[in-house]
C-alpha positions as a printed NumPy array, in Angstrom:
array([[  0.   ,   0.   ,   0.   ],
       [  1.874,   3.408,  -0.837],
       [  1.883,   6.006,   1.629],
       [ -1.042,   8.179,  -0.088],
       [ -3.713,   5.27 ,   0.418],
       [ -2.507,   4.478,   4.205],
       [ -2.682,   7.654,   5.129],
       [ -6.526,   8.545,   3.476],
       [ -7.383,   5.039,   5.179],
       [ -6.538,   6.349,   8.435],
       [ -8.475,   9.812,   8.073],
       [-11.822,   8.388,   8.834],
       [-14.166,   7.085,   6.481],
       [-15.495,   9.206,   3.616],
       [-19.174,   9.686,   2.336],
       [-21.266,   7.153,   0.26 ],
       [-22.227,   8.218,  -2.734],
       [-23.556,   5.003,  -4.849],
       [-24.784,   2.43 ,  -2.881],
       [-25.964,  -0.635,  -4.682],
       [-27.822,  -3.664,  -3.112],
       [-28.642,  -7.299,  -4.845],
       [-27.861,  -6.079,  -8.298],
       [-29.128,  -8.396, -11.279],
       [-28.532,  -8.   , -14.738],
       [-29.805, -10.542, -16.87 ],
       [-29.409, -10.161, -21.231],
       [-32.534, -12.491, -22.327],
       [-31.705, -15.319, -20.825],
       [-27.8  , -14.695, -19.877],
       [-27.597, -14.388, -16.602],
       [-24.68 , -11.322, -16.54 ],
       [-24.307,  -9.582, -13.028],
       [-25.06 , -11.93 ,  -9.594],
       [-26.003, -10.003,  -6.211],
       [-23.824,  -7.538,  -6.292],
       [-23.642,  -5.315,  -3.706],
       [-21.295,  -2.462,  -3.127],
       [-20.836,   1.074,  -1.289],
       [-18.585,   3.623,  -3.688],
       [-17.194,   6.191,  -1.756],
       [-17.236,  10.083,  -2.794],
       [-14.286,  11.661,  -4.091],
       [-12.653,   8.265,  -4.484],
       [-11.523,   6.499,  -7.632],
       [-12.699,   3.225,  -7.447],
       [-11.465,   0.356, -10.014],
       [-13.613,  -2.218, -11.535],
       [-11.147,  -5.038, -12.829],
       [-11.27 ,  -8.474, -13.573],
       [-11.159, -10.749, -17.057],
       [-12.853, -10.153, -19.89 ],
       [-16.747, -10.442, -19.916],
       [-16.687, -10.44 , -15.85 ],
       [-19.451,  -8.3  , -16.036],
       [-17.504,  -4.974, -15.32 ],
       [-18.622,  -2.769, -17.637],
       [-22.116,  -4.063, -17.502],
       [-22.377,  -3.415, -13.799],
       [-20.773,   0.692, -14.345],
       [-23.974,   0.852, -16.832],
       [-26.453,  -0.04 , -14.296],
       [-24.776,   3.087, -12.234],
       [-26.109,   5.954, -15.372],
       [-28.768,   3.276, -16.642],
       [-27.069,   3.215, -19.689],
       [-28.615,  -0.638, -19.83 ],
       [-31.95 ,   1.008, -20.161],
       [-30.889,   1.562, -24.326],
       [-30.391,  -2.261, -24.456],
       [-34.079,  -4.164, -24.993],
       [-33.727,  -7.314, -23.703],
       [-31.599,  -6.117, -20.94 ],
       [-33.179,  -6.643, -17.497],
       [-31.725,  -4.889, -14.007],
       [-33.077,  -5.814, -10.512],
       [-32.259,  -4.568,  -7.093],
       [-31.395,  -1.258,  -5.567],
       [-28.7  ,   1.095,  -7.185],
       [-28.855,   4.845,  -5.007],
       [-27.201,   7.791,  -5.333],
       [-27.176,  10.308,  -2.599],
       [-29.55 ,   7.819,  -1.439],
       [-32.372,   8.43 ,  -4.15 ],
       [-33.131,   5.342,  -5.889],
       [-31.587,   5.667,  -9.7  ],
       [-33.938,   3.279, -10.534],
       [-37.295,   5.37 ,  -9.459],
       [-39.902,   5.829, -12.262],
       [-40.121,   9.317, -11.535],
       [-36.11 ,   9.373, -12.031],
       [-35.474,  10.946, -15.526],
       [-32.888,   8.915, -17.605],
       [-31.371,  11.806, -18.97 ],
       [-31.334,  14.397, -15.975],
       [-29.633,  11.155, -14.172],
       [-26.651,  11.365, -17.395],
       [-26.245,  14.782, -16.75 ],
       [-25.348,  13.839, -12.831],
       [-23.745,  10.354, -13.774],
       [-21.035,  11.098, -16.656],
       [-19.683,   8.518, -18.618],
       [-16.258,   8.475, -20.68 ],
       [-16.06 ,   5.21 , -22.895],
       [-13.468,   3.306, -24.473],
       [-12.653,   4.864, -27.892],
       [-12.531,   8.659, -27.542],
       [-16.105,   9.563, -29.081],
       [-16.098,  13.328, -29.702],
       [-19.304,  14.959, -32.109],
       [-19.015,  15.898, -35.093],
       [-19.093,  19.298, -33.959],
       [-16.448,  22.211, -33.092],
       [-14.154,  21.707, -29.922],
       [-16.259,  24.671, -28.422],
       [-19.538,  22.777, -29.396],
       [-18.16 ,  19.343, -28.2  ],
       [-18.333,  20.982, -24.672],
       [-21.156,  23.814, -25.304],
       [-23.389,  20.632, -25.963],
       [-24.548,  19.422, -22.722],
       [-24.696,  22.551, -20.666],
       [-27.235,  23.949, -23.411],
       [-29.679,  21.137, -23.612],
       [-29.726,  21.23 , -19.447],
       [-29.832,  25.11 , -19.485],
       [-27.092,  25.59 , -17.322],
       [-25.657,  28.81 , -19.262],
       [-28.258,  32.083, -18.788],
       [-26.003,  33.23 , -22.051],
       [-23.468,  33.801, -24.261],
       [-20.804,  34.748, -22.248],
       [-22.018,  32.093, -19.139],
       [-21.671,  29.739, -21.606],
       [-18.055,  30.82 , -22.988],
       [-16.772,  30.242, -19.082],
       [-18.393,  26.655, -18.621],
       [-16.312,  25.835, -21.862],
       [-13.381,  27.106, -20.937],
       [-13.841,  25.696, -17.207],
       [-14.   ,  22.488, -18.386],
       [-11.365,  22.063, -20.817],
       [ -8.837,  23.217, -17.947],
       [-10.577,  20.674, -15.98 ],
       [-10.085,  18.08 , -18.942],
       [ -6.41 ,  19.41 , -19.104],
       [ -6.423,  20.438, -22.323],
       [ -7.286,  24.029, -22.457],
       [ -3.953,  25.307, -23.218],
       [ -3.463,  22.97 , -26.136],
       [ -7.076,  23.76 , -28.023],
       [ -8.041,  27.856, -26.864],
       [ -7.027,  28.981, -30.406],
       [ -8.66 ,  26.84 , -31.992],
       [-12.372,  26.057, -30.25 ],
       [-14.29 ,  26.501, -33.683],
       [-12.445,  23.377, -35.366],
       [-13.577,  20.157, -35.25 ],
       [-13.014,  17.662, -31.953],
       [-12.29 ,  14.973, -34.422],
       [ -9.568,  16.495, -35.661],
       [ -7.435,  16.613, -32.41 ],
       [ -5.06 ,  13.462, -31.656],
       [ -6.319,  10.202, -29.992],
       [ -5.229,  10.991, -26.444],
       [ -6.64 ,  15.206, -26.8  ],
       [ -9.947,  13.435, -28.196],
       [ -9.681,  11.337, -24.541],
       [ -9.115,  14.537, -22.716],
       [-12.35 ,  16.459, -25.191],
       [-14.399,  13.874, -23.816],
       [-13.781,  14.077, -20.145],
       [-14.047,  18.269, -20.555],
       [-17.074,  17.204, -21.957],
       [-18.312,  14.91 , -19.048],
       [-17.393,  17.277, -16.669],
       [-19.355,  20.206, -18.14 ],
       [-22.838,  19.66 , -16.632],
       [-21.33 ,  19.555, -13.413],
       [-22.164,  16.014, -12.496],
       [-21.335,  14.094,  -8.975],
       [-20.285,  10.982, -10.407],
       [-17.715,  10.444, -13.274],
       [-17.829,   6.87 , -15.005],
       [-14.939,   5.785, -17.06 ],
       [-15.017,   2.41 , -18.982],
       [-11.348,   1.432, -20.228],
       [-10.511,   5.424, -20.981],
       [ -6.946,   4.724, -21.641],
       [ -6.882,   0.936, -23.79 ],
       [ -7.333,   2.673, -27.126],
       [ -4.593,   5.337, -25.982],
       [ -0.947,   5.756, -26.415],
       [  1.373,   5.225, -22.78 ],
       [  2.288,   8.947, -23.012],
       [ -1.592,  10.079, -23.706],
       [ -2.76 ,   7.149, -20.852],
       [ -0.588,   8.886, -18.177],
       [ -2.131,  12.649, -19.179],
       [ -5.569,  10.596, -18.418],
       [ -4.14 ,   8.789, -15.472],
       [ -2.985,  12.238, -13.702],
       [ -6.463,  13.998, -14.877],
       [ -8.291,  11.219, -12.929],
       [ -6.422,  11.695,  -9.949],
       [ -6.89 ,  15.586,  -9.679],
       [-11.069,  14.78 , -10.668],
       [-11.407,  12.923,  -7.713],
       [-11.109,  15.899,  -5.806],
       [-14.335,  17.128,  -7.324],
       [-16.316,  14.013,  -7.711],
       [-16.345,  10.04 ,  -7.46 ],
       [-15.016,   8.583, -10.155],
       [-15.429,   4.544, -11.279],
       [-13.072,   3.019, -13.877],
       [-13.417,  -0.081, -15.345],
       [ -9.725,  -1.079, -16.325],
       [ -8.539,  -4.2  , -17.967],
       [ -5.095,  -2.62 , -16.915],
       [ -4.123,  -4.328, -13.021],
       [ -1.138,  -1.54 , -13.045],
       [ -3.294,   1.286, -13.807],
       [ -5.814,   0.136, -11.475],
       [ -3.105,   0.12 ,  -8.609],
       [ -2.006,   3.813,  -9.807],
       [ -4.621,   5.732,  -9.9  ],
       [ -7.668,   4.094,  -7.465],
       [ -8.054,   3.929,  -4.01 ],
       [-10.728,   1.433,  -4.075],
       [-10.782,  -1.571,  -5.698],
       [-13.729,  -4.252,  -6.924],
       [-12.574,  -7.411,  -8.373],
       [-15.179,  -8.771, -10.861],
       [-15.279, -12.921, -12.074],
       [-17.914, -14.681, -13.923],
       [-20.713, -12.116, -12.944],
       [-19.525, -12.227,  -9.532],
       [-18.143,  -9.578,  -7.625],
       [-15.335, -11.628,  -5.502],
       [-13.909,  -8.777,  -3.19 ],
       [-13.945,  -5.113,  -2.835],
       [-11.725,  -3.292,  -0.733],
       [ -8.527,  -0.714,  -0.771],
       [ -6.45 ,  -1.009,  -3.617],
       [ -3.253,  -1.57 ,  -1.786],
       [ -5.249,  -4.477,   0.423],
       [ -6.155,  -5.903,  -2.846],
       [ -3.314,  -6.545,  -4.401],
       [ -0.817,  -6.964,  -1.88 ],
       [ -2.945,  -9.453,   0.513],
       [ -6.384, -10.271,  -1.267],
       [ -8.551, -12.67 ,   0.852],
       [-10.488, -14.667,  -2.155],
       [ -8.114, -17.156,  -3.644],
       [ -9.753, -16.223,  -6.872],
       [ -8.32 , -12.736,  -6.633],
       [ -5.113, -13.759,  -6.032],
       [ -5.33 , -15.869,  -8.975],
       [ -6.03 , -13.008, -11.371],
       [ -3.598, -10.786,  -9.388],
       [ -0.97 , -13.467, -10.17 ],
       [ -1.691, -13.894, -13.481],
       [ -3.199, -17.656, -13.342],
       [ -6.5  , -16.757, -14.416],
       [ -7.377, -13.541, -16.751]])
């Protein structure tokens, strides 16, 4: 455990901000995500790892009910944030995206300018009163993103047209502009270069001062730098959950140490 995790585990125990209880995901008649339960801590990064098709991903899209886009996708149990139930009928799918943000695997900036990349979501929520409102959230965000300096003089050109690892760091600014609570990141770095992944890796650890943040990560080394919570995923299953340095250095399923060892991935 390095010295920044022991000392944050001795400073008392931080808020809950997603609390999930006898989670179920079922595809048709694949049976994907098994009781899980968990308690994700605010301005934390906590890592989701574990082998492909563990059901890692699938749980972080119960957490913005990005499953809800899926038809034959089914999700029981309790997911709450802030303690309101995610899951309420009254809860608005798209209100709950503007407080839940996601980042996904392959940078996926619009078609649109950098400025309107960013502009986007604040304007359909109505969080700018104008022009000039609306010119700050942009420009707050892309220094939250970390690339503000690298893209100011040129906001009216195209997001697509900015390198893999500045798309990344577009689509985080992006995420971050409606002000949400909770930042989900699903593999942000595996389609990234190692100098572009360790931009990312630093950006995540300054956003957790402003929100929670859950990353899926195939990646058992970036997991280890950047969270300070870990959840170990297998066959639908999720095996243990605990601090990062805990998990890896003394994990108490024999399953985890498996995967941590490299004898089952």
């Amino acid at each position: 455990m390095n010295d920044k995790n022991i000392m944050e585990s001795h400073m008392g125990t931080t808020a809950i901000k997603i609390s999930a209880r006898d989670v179920q995901v079922y595809y048709g008649d694949n049976y994907a995500i098994k009781d899980v339960s968990i308690d994700i801590e605010d301005k934390t990064v906590t890592a989701f790892i574990g082998p492909s098709g563990c059901g890692k991903s699938t749980f972080l899209r119960c957490l913005n009910r990005m499953n809800d886009t899926i038809d034959i996708c089914k999700v029981t149990g309790s997911i709450r944030i802030d303690d309101e139930d995610i899951y309420d009928r009254r809860v608005d799918p798209v209100q709950l995206r503007a407080k839940v943000g996601m980042v996904f695997q392959k940078p996926n900036p619009f078609p649109k300018s950098i400025y309107d990349n960013v502009a986007y979501g604040p304007r359909i929520h109505g969080l700018a009163q104008n022009k000039a409102d609306l010119d700050d959230i942009v420009e707050s965000a892309l220094r939250r993103g970390a690339i503000w300096n690298e893209v100011k003089d040129r906001l009216q050109s195209p997001g697509t047209g900015l390198s893999g690892g500045q798309q990344q760091r577009l689509c985080i600014a992006r995420a971050v502009a409606t002000e949400p609570e909770v930042l989900l990141m699903d593999e942000p770095c595996s389609a990234l270069d190692p100098i572009a992944t360790a931009q990312v890796e630093e950006l995540i650890d300054e956003l957790r001062q402003s929100f929670s943040v859950v990353i899926v990560t195939h990646s058992m080394q970036q997991a280890a730098r950047v969270s300070q919570k870990t959840a170990f995923f297998h066959l639908g299953n999720m095996v243990e959950y605990g601090e990062t340095g805990q998990i890896f250095t003394t994990p108490q399923d024999p399953r985890t140490e498996s995967y941590i060892t490299g004898r089952i991935g």
